[in-house]
DRENDO-1510 file (C-alpha; in Angstrom, 1 decimal, always signed):
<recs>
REC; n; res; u; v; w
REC; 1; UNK; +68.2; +59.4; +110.9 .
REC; 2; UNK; +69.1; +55.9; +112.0 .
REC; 3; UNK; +72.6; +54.3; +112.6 .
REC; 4; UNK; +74.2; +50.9; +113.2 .
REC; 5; UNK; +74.7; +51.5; +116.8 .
REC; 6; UNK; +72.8; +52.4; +120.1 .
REC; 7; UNK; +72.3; +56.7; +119.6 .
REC; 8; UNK; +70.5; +56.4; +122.3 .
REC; 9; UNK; +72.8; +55.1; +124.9 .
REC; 10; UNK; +75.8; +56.7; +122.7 .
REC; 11; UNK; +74.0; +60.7; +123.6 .
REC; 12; UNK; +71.7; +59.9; +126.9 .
REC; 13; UNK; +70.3; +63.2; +126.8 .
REC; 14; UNK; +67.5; +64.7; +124.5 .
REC; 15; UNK; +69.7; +67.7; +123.1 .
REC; 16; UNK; +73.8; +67.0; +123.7 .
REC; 17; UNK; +76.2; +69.8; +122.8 .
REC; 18; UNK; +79.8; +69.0; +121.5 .
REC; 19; UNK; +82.5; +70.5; +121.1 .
REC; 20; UNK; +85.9; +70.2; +118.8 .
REC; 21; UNK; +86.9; +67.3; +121.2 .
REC; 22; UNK; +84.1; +65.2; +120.1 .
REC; 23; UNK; +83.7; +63.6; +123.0 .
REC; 24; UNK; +81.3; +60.9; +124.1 .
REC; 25; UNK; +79.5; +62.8; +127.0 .
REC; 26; UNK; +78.9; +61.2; +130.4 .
REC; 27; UNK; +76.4; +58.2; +130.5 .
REC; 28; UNK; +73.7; +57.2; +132.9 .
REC; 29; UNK; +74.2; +55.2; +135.2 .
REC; 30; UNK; +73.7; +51.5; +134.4 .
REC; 31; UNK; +73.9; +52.1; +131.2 .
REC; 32; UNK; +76.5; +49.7; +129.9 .
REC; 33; UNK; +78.5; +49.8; +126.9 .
REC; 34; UNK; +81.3; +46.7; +125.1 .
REC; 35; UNK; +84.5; +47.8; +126.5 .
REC; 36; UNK; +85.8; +47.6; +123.0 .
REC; 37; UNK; +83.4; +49.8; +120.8 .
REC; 38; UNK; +85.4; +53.4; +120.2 .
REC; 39; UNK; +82.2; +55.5; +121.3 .
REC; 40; UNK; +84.3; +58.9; +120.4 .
REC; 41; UNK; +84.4; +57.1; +116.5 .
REC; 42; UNK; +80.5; +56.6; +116.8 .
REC; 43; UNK; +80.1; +60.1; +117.4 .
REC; 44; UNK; +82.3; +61.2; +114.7 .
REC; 45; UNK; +80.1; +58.8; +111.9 .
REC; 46; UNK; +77.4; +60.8; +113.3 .
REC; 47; UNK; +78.6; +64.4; +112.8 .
REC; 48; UNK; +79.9; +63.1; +109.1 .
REC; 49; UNK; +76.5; +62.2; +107.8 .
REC; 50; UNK; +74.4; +64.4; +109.9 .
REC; 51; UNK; +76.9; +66.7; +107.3 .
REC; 52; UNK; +76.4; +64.6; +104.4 .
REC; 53; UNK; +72.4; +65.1; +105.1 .
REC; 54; UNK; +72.8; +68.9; +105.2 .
REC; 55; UNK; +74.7; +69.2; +102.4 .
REC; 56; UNK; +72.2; +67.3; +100.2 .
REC; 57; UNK; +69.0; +69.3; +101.2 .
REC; 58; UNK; +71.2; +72.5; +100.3 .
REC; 59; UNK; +71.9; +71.4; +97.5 .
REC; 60; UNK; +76.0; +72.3; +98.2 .
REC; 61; UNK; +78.8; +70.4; +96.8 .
REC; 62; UNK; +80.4; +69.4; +99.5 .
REC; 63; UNK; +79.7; +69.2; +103.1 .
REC; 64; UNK; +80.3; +71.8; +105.4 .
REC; 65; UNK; +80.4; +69.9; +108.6 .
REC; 66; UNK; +82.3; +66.8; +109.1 .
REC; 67; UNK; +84.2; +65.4; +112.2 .
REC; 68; UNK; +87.6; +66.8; +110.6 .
REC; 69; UNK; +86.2; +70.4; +110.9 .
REC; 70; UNK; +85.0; +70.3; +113.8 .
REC; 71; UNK; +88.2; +69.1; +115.4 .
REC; 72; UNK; +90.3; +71.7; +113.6 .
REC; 73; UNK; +87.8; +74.8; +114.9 .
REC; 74; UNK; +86.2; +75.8; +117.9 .
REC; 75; UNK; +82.5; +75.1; +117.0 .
REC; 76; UNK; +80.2; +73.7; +118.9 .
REC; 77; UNK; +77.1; +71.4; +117.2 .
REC; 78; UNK; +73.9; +70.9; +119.3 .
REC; 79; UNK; +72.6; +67.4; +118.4 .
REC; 80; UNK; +68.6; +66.5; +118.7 .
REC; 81; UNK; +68.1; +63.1; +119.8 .
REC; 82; UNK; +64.7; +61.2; +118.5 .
REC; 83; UNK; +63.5; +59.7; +122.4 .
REC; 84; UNK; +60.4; +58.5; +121.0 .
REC; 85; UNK; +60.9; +56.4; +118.0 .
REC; 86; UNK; +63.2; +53.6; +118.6 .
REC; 87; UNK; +63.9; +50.8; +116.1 .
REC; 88; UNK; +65.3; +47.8; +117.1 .
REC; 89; UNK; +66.3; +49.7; +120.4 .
REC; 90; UNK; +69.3; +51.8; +118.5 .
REC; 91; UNK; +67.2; +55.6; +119.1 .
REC; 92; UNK; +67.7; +57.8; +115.9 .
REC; 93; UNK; +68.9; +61.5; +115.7 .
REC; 94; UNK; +66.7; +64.4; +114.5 .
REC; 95; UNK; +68.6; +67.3; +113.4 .
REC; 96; UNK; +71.5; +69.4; +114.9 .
REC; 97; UNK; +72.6; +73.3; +114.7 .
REC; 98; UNK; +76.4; +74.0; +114.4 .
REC; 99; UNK; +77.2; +77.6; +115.7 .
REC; 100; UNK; +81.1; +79.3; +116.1 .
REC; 101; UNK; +82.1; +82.8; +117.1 .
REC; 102; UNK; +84.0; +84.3; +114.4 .
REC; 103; UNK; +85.9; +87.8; +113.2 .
REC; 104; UNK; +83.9; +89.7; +110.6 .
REC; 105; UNK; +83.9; +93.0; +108.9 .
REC; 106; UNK; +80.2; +93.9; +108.8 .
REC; 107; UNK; +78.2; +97.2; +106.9 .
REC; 108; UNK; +75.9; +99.0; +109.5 .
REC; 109; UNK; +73.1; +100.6; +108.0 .
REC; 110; UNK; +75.5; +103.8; +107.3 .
REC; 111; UNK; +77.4; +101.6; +105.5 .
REC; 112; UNK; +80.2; +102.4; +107.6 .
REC; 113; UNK; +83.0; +99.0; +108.0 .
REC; 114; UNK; +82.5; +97.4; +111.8 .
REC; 115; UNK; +84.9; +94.4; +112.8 .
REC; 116; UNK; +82.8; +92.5; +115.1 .
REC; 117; UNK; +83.0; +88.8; +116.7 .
REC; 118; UNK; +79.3; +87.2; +116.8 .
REC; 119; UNK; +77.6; +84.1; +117.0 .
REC; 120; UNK; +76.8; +82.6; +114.2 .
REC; 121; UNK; +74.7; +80.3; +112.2 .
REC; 122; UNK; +77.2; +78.0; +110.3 .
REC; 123; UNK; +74.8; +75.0; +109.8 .
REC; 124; UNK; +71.2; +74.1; +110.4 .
REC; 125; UNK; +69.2; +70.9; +109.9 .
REC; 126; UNK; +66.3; +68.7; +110.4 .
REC; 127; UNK; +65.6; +65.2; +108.6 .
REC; 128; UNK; +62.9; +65.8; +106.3 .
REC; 129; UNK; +60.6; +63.4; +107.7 .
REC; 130; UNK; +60.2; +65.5; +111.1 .
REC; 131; UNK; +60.3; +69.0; +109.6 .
REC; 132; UNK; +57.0; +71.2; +110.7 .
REC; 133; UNK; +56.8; +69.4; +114.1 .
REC; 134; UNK; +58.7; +72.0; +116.3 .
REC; 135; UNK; +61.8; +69.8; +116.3 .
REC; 136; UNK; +63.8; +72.9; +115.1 .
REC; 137; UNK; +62.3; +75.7; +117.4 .
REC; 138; UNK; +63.0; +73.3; +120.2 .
REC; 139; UNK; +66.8; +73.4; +119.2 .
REC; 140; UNK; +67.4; +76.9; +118.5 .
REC; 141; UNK; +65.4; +78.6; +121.3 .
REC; 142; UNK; +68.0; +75.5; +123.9 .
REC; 143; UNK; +70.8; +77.2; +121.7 .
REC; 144; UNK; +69.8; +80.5; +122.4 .
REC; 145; UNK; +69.4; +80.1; +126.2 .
REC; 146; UNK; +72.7; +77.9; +126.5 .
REC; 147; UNK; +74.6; +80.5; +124.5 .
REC; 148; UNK; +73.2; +83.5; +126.3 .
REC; 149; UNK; +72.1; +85.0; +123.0 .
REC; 150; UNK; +69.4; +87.3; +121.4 .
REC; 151; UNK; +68.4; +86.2; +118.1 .
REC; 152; UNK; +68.9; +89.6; +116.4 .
REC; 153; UNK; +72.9; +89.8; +117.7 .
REC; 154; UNK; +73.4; +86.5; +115.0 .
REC; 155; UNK; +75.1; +86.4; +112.0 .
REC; 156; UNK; +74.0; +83.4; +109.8 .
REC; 157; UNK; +76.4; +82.5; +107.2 .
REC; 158; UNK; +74.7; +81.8; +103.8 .
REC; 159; UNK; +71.7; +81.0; +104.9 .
REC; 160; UNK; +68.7; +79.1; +103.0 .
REC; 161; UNK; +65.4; +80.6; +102.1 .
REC; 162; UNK; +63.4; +78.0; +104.1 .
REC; 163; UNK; +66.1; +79.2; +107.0 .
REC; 164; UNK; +65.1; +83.0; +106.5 .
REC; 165; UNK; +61.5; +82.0; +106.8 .
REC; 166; UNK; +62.2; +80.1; +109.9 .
REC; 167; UNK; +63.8; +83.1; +111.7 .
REC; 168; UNK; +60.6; +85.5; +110.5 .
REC; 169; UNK; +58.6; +83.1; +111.4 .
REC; 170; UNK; +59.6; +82.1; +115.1 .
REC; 171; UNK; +61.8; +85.4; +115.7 .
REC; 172; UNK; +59.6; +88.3; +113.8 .
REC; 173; UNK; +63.8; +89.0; +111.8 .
REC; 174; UNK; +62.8; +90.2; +108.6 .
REC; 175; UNK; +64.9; +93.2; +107.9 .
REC; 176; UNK; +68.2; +92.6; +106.8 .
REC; 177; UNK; +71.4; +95.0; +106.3 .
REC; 178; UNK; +73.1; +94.6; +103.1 .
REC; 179; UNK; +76.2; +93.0; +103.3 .
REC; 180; UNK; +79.5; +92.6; +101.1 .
REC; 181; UNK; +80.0; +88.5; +102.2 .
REC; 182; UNK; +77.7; +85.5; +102.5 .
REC; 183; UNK; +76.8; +86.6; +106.4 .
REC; 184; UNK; +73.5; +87.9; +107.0 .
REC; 185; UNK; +72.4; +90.2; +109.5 .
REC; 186; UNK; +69.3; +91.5; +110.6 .
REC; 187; UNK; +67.9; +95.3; +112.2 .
REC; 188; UNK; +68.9; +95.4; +115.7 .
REC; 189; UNK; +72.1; +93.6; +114.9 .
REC; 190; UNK; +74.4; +96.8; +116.0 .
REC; 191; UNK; +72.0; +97.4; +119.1 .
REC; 192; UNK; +74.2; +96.2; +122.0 .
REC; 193; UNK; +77.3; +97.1; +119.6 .
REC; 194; UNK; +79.4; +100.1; +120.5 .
REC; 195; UNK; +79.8; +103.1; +117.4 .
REC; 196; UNK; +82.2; +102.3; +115.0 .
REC; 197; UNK; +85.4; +104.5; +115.7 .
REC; 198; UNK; +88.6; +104.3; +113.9 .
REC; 199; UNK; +91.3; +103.4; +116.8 .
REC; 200; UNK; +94.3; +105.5; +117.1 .
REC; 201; UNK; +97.4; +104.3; +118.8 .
REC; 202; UNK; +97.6; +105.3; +122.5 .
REC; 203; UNK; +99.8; +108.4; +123.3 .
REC; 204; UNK; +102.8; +107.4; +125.4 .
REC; 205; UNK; +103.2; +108.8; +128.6 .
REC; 206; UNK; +106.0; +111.0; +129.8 .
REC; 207; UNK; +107.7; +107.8; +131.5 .
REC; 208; UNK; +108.0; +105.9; +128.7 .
REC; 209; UNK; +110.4; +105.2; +125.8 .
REC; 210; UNK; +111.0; +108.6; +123.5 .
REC; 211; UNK; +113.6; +108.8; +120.8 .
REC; 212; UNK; +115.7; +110.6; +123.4 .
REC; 213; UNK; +116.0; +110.8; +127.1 .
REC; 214; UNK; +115.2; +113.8; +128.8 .
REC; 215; UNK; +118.6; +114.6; +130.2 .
REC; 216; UNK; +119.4; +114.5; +125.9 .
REC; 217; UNK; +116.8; +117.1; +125.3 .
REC; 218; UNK; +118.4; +119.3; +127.9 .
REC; 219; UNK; +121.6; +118.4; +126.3 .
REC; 220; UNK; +120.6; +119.4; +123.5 .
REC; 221; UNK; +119.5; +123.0; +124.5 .
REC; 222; UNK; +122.9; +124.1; +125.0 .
REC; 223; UNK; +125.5; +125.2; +122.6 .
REC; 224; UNK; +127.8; +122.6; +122.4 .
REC; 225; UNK; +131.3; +124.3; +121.3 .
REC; 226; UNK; +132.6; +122.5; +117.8 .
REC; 227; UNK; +136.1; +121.2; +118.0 .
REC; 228; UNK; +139.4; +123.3; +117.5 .
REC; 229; UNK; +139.7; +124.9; +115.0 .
REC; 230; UNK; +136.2; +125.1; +113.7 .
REC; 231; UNK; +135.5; +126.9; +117.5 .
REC; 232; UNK; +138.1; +130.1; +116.9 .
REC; 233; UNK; +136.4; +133.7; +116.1 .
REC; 234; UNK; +135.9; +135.0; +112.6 .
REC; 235; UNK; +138.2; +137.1; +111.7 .
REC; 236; UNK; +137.6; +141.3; +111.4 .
REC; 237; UNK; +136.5; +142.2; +107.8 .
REC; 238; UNK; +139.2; +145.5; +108.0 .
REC; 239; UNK; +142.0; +144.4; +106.4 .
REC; 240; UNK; +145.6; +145.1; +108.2 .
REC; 241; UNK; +147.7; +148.2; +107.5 .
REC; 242; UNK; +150.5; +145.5; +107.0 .
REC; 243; UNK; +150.9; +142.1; +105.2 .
REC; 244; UNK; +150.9; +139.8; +108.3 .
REC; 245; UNK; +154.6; +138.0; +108.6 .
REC; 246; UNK; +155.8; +135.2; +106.8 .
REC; 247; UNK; +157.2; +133.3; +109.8 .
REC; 248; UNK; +153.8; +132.0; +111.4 .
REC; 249; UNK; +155.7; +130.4; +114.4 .
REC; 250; UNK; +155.0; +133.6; +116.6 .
REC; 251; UNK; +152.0; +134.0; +118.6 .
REC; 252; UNK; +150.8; +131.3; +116.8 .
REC; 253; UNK; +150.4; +128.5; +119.1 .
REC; 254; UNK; +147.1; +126.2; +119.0 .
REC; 255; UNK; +145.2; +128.1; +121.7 .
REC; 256; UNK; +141.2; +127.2; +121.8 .
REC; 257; UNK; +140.1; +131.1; +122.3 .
REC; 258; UNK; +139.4; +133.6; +119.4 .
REC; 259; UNK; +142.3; +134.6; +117.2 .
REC; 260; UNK; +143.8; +138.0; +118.1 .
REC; 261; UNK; +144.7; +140.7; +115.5 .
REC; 262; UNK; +148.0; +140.9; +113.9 .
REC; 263; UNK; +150.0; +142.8; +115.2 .
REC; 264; UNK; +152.0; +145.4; +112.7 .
REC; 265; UNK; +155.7; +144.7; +112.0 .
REC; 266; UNK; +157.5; +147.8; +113.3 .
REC; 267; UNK; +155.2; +147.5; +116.4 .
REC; 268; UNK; +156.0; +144.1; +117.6 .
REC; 269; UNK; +160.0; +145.3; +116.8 .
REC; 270; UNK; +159.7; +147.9; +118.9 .
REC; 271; UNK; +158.4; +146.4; +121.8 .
REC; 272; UNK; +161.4; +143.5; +121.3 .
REC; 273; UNK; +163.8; +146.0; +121.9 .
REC; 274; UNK; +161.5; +147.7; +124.3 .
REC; 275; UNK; +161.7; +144.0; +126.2 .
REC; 276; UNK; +164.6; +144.0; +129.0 .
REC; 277; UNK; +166.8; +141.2; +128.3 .
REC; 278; UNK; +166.8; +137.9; +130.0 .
REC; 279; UNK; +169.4; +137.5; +132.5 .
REC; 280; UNK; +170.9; +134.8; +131.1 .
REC; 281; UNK; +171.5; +137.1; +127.6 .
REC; 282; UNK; +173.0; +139.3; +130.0 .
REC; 283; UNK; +175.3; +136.9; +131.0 .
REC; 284; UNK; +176.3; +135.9; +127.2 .
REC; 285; UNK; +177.1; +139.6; +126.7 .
REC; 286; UNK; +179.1; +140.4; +129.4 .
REC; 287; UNK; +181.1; +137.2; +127.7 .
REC; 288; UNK; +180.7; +137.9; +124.3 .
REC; 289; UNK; +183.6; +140.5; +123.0 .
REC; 290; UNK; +181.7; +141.6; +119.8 .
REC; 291; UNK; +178.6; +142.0; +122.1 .
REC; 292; UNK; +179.9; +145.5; +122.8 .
REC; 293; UNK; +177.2; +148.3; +123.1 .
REC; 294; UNK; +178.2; +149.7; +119.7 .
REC; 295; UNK; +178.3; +146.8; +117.9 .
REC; 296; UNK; +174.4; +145.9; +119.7 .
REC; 297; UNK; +173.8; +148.9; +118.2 .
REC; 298; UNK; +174.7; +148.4; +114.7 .
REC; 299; UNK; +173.2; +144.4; +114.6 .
REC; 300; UNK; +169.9; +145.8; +115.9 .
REC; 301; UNK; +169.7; +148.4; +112.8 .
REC; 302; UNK; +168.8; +145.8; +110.2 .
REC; 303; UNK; +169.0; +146.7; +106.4 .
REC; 304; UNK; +165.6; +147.2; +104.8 .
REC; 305; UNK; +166.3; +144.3; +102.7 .
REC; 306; UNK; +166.6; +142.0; +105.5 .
REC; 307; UNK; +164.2; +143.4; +107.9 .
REC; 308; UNK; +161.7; +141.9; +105.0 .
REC; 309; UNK; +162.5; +138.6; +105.6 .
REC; 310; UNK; +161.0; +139.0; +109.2 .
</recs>
């Protein structure tokens, strides 16, 4: 494939990688160049119809590789460079192989789901005039060896019959393993691959984050005493020999302990009078001229009809 402009000072080596930065690589020296040619935009006409080329002997609609892609992923295109044949001093270009690592879910021969990241094929030509000369065993085997690669760990994406018998050929892959996409894999593929295994998130250790602290777990184990008056004791299922009073402002303070029994009426009378009285009350009867023994006597004997108001 020729072009308007020097290819062969443009890519000074036989087989020139590039990457998405399409950039002109370093040149010989004394190799000299017009300050004003954009050698970066030569190598960019070169990618596009090096795509337009592969595209057509596919027989695709549309070209897969183009400068554009290649500066928007992280491919890399191996270019083969004609060193022989030069008309009118420009060089010509041979062929080129476009490989890219990329993030597939793959069916092992258990049929069992991998997610792997390989190498692989993404485009692969040679200009129909050079084909059968060993142009494009001499660029996949420098692939292979610049990649660090075995040619059964690749995944070729939609690859051509003429491609499959290229790889049988030169590579002895024949078997493949079924597959769900357009990526093709051969036996061997899952060789250097570890078992498929479902990942289950890692337990946390003891020092890390839990719903709850430890010092709230051993909270939490003791028998935290509800608020007043939910906390007081249930009270005796035997009912009391007497209704309890209907002044509840005795004994009846908000304490936070159990609730005592009531006591009966004639009991807590008897131990009023049973109480001696205060000193000051002594005072007030001394004072007092009803407060006469007698007349103590007859206000402490209530009537039955107001004792019930106590």
């Amino acid at each position: 494939m020729e072009f308007p402009f020097d290819v062969d000072a443009l890519l000074p080596e036989r087989i020139t990688v590039l990457d998405q930065h399409l950039r002109p690589p370093a040149r010989r020296p004394g190799t000299t160049t017009p300050a004003r040619v954009d050698l970066q935009q030569q190598i960019m006409t070169i990618v596009d119809e090096l795509g337009k080329a592969s595209a057509k002997a596919q027989h695709l609609p549309a070209p897969i590789t183009s400068a554009s892609r290649m500066q928007s992923n992280r491919h890399v295109i191996y270019v083969l460079k004609d060193t022989s044949a030069r008309p009118a001093g420009k060089g010509a270009i041979i062929g080129f192989l476009k490989v890219g690592y990329k993030k597939l879910f793959v069916l092992d021969d258990r049929e069992a789901h991998n997610e792997v990241e390989p190498l692989c094929i993404l485009d692969f030509y040679i200009h129909e005039s050079l084909q059968r000369h060993g142009h494009g065993q001499e660029l996949f085997q420098y692939m292979l060896q610049k990649e660090r690669v075995e040619p059964h760990q690749l995944a070729i994406d939609r690859p051509s019959q003429k491609l499959l018998k290229f790889l049988n050929k030169h590579y002895n892959l024949e078997t493949t393993v079924p597959q769900v996409n357009n990526f093709v894999i051969f036996e061997g593929f899952f060789a250097h691959q570890h078992p498929p295994a479902r990942k289950l998130p890692p337990k946390r250790a003891e020092g890390e984050i839990k719903p709850y602290s430890s010092s709230d777990r051993e909270f939490l184990k003791v028998a935290v005493e509800p608020p007043w008056p939910l906390n007081r004791a249930p009270r005796r299922a035997t009912p009391p020999t007497h209704p309890p009073p209907r002044s509840s402002s005795l004994g009846n303070s908000p304490d936070r302990g159990p609730l005592r029994p009531f006591v009966p009426e004639q009991e807590l009378l008897r131990s009023l009078r049973l109480c001696p009285p205060h000193p000051t009350a002594r005072l007030l009867l001394a004072t007092d001229p009803g407060g006469s023994p007698a007349q103590r006597r007859r206000t402490s004997s209530l009537p039955r009809s107001d004792e019930s108001r106590y």
